[in-house]
N, CA, C and O atoms as a MOPAC input file, in Angstrom:
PM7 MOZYME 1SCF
protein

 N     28.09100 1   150.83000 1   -60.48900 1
 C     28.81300 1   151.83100 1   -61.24900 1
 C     29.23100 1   151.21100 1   -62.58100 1
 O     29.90200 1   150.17900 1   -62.56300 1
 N     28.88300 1   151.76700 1   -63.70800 1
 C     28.59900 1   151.34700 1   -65.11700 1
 C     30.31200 1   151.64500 1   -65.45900 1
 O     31.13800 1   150.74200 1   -65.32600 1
 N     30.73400 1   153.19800 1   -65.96500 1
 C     32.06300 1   152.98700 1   -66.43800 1
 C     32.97600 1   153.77000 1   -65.05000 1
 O     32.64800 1   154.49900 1   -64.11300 1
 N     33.83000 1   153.36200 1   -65.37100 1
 C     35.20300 1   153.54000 1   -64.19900 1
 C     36.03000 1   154.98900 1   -64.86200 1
 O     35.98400 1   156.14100 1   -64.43300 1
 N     36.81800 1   154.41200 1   -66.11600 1
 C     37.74200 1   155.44500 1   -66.71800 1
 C     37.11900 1   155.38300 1   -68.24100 1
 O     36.58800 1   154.50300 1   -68.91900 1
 N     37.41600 1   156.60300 1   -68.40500 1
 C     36.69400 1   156.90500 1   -69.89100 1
 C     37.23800 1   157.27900 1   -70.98700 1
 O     36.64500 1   157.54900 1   -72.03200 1
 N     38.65400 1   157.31600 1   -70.74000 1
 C     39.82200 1   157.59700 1   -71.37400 1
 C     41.03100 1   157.97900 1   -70.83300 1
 O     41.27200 1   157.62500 1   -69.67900 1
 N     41.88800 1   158.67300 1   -71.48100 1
 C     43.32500 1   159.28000 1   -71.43400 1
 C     43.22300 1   160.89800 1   -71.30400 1
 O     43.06800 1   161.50400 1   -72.36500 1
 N     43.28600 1   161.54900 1   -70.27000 1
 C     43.17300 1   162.58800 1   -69.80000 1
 C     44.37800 1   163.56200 1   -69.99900 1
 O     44.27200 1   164.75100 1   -70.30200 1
 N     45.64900 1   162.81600 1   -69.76400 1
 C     46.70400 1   162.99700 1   -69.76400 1
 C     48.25500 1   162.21000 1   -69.31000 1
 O     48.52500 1   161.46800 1   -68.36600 1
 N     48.83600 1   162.58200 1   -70.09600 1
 C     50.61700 1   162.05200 1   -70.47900 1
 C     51.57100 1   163.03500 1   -69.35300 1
 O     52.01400 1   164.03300 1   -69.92300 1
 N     51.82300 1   162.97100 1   -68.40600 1
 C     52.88900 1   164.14100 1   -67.56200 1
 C     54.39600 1   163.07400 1   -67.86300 1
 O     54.48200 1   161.87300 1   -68.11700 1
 N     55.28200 1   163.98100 1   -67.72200 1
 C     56.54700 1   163.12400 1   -67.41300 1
 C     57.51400 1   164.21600 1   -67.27700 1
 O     57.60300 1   165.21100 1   -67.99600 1
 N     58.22900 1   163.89700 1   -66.25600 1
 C     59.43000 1   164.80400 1   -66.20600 1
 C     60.37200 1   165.03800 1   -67.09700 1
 O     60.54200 1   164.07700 1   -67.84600 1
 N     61.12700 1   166.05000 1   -67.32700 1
 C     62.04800 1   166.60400 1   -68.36500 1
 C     62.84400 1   167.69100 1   -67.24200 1
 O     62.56700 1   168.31100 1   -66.21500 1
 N     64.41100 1   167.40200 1   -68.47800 1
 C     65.28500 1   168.08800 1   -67.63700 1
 C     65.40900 1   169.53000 1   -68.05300 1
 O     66.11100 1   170.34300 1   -67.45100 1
 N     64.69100 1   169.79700 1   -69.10900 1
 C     64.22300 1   171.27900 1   -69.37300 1
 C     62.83600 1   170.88100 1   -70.38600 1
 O     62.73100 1   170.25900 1   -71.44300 1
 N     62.00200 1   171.47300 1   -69.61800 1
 C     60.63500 1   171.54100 1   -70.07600 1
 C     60.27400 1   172.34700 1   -71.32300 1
 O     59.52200 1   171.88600 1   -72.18200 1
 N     60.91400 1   173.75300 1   -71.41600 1
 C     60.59900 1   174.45900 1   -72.42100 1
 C     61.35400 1   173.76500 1   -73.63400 1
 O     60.73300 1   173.74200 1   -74.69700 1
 N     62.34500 1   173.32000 1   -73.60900 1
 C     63.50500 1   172.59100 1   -74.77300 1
 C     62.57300 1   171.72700 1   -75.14300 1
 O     62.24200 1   171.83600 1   -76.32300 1
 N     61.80000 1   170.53400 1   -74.25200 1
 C     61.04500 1   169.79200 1   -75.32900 1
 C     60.08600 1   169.87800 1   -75.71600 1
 O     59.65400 1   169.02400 1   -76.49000 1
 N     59.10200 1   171.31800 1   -75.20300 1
 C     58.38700 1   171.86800 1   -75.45700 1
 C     58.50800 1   172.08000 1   -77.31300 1
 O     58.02800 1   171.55700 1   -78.31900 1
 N     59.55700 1   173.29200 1   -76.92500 1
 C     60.06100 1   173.67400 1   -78.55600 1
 C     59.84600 1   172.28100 1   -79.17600 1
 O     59.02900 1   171.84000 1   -79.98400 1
 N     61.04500 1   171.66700 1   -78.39100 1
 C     61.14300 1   170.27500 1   -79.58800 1
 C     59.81200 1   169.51200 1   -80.57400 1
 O     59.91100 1   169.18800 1   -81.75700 1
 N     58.76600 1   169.37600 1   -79.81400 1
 C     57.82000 1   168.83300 1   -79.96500 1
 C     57.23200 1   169.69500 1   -81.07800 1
 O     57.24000 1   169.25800 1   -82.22900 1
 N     56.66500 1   171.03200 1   -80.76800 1
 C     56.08700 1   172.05300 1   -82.03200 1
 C     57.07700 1   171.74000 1   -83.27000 1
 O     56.66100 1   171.42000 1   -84.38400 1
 N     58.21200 1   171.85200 1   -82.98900 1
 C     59.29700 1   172.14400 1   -83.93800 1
 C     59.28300 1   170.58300 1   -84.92600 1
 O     59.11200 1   170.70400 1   -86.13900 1
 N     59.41300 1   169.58900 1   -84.50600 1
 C     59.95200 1   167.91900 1   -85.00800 1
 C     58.36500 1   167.30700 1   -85.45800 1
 O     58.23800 1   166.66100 1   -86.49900 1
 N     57.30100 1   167.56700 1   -84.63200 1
 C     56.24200 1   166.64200 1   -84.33500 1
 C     55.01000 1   167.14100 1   -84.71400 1
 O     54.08800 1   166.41600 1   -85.08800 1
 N     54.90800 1   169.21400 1   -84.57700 1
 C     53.71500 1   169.95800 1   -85.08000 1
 C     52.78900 1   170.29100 1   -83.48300 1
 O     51.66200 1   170.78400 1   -83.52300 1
 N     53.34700 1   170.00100 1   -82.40800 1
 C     52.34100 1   170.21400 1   -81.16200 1
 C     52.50000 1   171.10900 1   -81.40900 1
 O     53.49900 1   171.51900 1   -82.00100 1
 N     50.87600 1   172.21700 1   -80.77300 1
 C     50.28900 1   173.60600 1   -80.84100 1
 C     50.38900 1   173.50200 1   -79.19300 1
 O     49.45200 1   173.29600 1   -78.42200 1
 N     52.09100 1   173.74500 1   -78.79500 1
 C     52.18800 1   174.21400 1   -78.03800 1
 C     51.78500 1   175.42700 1   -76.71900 1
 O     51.33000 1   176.39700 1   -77.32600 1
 N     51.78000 1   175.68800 1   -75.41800 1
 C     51.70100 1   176.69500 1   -74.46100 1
 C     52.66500 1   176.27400 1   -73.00100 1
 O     53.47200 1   175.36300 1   -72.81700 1
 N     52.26700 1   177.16200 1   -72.27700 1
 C     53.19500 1   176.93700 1   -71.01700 1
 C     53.01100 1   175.73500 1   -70.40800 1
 O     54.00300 1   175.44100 1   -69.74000 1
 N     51.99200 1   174.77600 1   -70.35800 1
 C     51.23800 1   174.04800 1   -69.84000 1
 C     51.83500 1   172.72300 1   -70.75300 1
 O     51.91200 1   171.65500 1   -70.14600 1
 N     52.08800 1   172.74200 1   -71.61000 1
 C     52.13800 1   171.61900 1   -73.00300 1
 C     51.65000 1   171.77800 1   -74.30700 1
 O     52.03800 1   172.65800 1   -75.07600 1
 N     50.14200 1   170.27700 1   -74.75900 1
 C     49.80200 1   170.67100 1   -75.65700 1
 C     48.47300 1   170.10800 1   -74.92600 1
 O     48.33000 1   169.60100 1   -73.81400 1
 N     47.51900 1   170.39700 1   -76.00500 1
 C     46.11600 1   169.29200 1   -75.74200 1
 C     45.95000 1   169.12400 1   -77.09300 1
 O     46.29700 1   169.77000 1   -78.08200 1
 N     45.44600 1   168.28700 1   -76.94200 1
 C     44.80300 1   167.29000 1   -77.97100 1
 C     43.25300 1   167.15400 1   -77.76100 1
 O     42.75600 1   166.73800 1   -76.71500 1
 N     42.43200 1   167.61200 1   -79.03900 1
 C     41.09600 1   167.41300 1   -79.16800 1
 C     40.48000 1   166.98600 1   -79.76200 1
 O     40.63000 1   167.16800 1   -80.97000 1
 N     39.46500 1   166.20000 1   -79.30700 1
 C     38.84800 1   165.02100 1   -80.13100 1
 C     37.07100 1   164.58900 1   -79.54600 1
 O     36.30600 1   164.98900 1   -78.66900 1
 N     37.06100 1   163.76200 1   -80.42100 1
 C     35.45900 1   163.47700 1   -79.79300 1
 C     34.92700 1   162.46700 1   -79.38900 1
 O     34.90500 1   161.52500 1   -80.18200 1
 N     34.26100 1   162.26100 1   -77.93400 1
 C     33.98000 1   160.92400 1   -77.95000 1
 C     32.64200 1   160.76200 1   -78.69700 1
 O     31.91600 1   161.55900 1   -79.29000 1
 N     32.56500 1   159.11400 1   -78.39100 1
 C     31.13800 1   158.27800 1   -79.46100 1
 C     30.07600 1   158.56600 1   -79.60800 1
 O     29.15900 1   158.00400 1   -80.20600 1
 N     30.15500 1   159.83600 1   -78.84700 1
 C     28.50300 1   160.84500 1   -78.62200 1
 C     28.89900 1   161.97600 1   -79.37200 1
 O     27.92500 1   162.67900 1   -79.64100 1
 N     30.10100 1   162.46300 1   -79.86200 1
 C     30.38900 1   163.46400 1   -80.55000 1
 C     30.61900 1   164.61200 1   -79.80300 1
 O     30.39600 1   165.71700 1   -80.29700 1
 N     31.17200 1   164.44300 1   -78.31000 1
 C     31.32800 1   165.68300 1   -77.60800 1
 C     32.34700 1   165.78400 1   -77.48200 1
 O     32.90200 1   164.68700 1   -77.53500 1
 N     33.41000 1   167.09000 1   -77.22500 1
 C     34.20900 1   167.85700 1   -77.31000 1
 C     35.04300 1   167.25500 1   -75.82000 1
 O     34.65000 1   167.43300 1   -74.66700 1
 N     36.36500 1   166.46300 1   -76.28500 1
 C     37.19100 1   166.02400 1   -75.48600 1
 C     38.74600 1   166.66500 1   -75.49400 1
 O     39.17200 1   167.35800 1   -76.41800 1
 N     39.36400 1   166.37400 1   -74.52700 1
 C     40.76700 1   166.38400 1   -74.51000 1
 C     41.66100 1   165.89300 1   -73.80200 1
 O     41.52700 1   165.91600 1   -72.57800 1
 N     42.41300 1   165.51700 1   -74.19900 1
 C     44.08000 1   165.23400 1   -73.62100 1
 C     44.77000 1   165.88700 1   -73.80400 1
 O     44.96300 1   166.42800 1   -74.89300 1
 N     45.60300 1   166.12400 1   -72.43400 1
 C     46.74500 1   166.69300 1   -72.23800 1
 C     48.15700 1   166.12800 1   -72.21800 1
 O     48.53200 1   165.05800 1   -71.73600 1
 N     48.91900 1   167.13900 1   -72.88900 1
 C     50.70700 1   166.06100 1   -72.82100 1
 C     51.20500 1   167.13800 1   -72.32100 1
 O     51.03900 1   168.26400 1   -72.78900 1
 N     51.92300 1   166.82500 1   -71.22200 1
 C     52.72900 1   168.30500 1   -70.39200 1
 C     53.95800 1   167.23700 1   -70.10900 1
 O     53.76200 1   166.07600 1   -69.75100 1
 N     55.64600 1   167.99900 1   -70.39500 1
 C     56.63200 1   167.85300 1   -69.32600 1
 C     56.59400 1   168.80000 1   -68.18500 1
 O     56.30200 1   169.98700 1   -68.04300 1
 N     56.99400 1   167.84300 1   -67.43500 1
 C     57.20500 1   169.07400 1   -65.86700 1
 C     58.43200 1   169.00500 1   -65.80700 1
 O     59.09500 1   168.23900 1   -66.50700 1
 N     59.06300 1   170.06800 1   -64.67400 1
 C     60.77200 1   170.10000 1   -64.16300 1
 C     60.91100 1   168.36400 1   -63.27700 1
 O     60.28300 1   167.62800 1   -62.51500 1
 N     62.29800 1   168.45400 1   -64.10600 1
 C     62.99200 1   167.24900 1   -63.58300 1
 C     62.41300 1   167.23500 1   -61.96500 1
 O     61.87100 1   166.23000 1   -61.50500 1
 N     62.58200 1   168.32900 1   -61.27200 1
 C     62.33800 1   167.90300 1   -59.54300 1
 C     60.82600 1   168.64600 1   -59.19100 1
 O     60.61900 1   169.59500 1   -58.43400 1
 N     60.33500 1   168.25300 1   -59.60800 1
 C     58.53400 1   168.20600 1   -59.35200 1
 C     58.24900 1   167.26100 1   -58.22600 1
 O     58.89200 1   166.22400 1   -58.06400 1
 N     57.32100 1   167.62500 1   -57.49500 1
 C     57.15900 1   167.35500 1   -56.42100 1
 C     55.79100 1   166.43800 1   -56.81100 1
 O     55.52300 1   165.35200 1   -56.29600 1
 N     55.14300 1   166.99800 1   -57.64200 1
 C     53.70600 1   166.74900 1   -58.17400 1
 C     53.42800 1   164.94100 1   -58.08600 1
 O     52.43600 1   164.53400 1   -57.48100 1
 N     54.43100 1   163.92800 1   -58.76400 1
 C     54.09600 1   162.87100 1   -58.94700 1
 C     54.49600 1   161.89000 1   -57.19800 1
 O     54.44100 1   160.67300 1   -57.01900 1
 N     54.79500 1   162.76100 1   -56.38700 1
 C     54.77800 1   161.94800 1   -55.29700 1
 C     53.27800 1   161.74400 1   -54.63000 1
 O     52.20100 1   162.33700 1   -54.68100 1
 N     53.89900 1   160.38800 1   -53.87500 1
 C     54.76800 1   159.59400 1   -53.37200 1
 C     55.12300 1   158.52900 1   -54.66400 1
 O     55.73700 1   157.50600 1   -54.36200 1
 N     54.86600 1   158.68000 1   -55.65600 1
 C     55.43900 1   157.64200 1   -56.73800 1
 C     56.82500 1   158.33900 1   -57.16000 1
 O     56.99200 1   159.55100 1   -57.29900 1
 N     57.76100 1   157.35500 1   -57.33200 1
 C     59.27900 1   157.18600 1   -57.45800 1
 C     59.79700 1   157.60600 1   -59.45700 1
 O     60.84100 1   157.73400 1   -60.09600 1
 N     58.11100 1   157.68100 1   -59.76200 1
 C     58.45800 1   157.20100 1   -61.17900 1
 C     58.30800 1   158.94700 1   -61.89800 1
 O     57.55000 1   159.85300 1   -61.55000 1
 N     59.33400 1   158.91900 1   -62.97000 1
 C     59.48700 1   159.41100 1   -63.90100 1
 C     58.20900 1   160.32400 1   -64.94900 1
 O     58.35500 1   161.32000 1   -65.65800 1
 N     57.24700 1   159.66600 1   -64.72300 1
 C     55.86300 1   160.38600 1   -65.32400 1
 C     54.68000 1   160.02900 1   -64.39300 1
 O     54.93300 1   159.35000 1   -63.39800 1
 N     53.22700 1   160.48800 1   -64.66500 1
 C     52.47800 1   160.13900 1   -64.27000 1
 C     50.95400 1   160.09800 1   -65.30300 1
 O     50.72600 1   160.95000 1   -66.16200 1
 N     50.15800 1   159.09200 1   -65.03500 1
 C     48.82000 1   159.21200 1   -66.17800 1
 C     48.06800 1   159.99500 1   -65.68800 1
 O     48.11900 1   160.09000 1   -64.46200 1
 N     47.16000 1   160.78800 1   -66.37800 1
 C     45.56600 1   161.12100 1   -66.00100 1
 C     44.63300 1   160.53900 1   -66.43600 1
 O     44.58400 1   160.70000 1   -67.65600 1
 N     43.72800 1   159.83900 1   -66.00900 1
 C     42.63100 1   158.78900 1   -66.61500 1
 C     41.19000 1   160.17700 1   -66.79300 1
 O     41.08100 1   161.08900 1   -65.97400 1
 N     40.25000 1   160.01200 1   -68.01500 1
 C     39.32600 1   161.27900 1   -67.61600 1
 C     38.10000 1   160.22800 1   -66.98200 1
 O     37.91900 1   159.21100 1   -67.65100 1
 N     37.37400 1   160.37100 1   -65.93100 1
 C     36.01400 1   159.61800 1   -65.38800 1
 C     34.74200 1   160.46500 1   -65.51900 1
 O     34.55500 1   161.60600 1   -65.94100 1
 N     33.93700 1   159.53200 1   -65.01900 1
 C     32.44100 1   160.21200 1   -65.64800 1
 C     31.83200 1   160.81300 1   -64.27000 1
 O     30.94000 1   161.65700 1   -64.34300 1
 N     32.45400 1   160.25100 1   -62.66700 1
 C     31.74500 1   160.55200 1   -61.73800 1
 C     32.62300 1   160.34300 1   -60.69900 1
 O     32.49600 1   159.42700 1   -59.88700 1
 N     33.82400 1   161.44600 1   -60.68800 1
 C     34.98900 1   160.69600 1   -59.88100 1
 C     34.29800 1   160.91800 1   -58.24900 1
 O     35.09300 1   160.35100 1   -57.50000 1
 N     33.54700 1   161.30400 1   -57.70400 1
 C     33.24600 1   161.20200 1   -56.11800 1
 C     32.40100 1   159.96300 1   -55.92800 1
 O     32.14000 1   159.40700 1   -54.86100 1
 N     31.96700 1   159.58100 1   -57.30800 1
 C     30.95700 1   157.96100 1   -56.90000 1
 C     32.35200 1   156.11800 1   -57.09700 1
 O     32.29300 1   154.90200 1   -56.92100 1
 N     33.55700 1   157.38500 1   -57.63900 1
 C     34.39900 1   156.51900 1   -57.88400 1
 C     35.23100 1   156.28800 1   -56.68100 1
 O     35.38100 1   155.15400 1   -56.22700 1
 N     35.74700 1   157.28500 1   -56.18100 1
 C     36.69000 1   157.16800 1   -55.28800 1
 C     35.86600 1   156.58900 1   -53.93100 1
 O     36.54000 1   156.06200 1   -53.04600 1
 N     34.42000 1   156.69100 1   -53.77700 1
 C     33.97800 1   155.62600 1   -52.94300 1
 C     34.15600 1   154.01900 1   -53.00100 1
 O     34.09300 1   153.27500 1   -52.02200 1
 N     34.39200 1   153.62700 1   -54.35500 1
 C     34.39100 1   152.41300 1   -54.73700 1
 C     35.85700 1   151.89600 1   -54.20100 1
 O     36.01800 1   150.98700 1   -53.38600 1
 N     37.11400 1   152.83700 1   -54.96900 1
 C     37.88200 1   152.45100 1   -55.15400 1
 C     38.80500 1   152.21700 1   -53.40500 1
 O     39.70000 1   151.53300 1   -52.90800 1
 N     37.91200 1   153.22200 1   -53.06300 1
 C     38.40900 1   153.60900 1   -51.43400 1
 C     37.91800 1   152.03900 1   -50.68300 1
 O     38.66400 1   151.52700 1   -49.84800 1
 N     36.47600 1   151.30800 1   -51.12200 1
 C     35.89500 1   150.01300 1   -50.62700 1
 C     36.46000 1   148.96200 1   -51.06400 1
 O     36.15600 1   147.85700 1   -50.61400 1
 N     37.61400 1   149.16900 1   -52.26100 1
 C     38.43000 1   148.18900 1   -52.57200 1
 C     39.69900 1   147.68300 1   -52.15900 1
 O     40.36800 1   146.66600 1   -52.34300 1
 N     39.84700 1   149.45900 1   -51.12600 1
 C     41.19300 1   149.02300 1   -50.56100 1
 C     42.71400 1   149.93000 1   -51.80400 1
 O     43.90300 1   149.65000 1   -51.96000 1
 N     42.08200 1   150.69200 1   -52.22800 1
 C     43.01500 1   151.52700 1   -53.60600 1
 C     43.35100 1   152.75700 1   -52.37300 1
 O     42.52900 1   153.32800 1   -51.65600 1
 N     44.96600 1   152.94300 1   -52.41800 1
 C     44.66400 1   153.61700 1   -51.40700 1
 C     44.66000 1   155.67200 1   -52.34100 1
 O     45.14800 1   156.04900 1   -53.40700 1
 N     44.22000 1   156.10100 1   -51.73200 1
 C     43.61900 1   157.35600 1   -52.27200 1
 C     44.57700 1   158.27400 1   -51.67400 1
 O     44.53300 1   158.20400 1   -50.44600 1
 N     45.62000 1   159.29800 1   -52.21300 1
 C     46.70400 1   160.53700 1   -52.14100 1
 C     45.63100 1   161.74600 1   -51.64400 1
 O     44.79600 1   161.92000 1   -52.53200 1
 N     45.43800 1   162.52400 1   -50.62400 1
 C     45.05600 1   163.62200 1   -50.82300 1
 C     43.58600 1   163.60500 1   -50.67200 1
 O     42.88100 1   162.61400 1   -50.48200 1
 N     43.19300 1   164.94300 1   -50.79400 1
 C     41.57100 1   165.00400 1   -51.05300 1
 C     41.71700 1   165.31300 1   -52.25000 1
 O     42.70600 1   165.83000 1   -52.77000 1
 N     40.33700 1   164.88300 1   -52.92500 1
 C     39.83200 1   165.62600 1   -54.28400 1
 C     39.77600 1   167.00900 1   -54.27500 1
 O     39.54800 1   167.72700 1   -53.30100 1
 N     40.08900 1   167.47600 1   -55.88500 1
 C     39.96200 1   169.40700 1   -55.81500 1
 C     39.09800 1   169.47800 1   -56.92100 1
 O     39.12800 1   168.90300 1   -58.00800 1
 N     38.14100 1   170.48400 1   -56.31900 1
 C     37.52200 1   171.17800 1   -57.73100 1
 C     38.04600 1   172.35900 1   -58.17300 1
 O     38.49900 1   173.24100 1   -57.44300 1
 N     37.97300 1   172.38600 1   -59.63900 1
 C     38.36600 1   173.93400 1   -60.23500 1
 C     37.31600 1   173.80800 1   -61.62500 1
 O     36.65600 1   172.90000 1   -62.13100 1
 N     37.56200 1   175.22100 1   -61.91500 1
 C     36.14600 1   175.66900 1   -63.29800 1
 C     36.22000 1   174.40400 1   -63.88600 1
 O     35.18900 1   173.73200 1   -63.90700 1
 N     37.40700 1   173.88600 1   -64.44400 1
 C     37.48000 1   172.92300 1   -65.77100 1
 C     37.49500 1   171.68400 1   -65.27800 1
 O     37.72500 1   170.79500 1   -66.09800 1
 N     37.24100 1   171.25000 1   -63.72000 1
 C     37.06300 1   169.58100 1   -63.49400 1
 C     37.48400 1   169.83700 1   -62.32800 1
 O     38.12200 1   170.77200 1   -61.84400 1
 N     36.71200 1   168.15600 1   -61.62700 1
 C     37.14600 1   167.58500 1   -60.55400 1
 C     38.75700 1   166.49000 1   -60.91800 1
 O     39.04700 1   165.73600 1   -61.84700 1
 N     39.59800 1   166.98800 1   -59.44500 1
 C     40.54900 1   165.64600 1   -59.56700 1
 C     40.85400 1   165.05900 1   -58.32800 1
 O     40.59000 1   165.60400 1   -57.25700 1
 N     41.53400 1   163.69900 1   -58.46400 1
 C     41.88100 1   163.30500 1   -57.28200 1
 C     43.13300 1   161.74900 1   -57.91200 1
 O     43.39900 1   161.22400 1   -58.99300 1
 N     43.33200 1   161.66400 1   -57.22500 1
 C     45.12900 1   160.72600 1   -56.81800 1
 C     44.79600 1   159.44200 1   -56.49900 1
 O     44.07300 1   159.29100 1   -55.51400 1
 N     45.18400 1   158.41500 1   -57.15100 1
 C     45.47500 1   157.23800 1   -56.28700 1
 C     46.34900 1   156.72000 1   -56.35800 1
 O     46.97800 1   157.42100 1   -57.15100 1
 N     47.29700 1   155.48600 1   -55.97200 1
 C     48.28200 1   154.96600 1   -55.97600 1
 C     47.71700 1   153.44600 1   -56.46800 1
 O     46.77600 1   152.85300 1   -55.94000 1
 N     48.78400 1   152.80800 1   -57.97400 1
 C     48.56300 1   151.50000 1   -58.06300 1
 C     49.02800 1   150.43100 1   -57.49800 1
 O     49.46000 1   150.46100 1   -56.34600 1
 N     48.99800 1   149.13000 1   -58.37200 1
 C     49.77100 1   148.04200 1   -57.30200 1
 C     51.50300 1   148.46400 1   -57.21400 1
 O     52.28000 1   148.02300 1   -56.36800 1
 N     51.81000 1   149.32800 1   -58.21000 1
 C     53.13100 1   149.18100 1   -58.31700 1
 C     53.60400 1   150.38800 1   -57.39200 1
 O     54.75600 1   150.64600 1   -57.04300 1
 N     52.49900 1   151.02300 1   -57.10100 1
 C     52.70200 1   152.75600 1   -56.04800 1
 C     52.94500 1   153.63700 1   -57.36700 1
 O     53.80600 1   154.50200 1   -57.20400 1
 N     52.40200 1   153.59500 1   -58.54500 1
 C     52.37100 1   154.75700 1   -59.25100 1
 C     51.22300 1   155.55800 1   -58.83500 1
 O     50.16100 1   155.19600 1   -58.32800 1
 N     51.59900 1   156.57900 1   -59.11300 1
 C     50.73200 1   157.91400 1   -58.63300 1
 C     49.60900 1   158.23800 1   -60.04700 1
 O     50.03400 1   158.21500 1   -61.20200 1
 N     48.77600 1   158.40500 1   -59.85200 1
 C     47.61900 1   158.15000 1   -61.34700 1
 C     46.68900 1   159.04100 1   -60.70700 1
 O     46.13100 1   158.81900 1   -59.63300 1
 N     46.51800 1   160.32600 1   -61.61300 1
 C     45.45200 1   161.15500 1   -61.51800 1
 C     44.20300 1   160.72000 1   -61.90900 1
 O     44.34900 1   159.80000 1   -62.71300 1
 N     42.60800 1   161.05800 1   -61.62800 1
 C     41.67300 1   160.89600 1   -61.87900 1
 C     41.28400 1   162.60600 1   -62.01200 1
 O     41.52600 1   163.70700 1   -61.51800 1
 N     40.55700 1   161.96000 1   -62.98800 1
 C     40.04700 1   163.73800 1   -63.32000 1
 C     38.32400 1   163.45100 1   -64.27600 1
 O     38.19800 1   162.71000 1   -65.25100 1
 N     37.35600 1   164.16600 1   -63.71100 1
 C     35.93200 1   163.99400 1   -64.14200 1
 C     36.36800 1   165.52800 1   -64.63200 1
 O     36.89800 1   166.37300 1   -63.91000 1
 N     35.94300 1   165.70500 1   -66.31100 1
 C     36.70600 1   166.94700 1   -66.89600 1
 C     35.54100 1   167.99200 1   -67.02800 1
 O     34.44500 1   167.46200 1   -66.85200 1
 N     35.50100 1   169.07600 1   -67.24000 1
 C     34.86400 1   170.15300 1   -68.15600 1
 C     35.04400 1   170.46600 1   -69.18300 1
 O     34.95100 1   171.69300 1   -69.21200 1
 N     35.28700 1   170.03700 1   -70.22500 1
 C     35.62700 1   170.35200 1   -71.38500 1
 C     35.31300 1   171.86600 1   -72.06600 1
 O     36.15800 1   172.56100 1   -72.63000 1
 N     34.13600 1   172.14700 1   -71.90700 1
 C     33.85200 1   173.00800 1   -72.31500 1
 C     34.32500 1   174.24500 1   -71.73700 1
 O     33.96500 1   175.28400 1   -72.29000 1
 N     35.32400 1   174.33400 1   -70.37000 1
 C     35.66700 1   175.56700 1   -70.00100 1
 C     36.96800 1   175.89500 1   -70.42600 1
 O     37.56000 1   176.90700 1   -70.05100 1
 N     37.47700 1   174.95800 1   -71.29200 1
 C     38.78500 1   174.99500 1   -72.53800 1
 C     38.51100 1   176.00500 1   -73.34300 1
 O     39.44300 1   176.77200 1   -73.58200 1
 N     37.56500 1   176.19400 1   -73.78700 1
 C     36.65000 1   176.65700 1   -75.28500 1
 C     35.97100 1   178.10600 1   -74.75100 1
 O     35.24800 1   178.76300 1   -75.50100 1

């Protein structure tokens, strides 16, 4: 298996009101805010149509468990079911099953520290 993670998928972190720093952000910083956050679009070295996501969630989100922590990453991959075989043979222990939906595959693992870290093989194009 050639690449692992292929970038920054996404920024989550809890907030004690989501819409407040929502505003905040459009308002101080210029994010082209929605309910969701913002995304960010860009291109990788082949010139194709990427993105990252920055979302706050509610302070008591359930989403980043079993990690203790305050935010969580999304890494974007190129082949997350040839990955999570690997990572599963390494002993990474794996949250959940993987889900598909229109715009990507995802799936969960936990690091050395027990942070909770999304994997996500994206669709980009079902943004657009």
């Amino acid at each position: 298996m050639k690449k692992r993670i292929t970038g920054i998928g996404g920024l989550f972190f809890k907030s004690k009101d989501p819409k407040a720093s929502k505003d905040w952000y459009k308002k101080h910083l210029g994010f082209n805010t929605d309910d969701y956050g913002c995304t960010f679009w860009w291109k990788d070295k082949d010139g194709n149509d990427c993105s990252t996501q920055w979302s706050p969630f509610a302070e008591d989100t359930k989403y980043y468990e079993p990690s203790k922590k305050d935010f969580m990453f999304n890494y974007r991959v190129e082949n997350l079911e040839a990955l999570l075989k690997v990572l599963k043979d390494e002993g990474v222990t794996i949250v959940g099953d993987m889900e598909t939906y229109d715009y990507g595959k995802f799936a969960w693992i936990m690091d050395n520290e027990n942070n909770k870290i999304e994997l996500w093989e994206p669709i980009d194009a079902a943004f657009k």
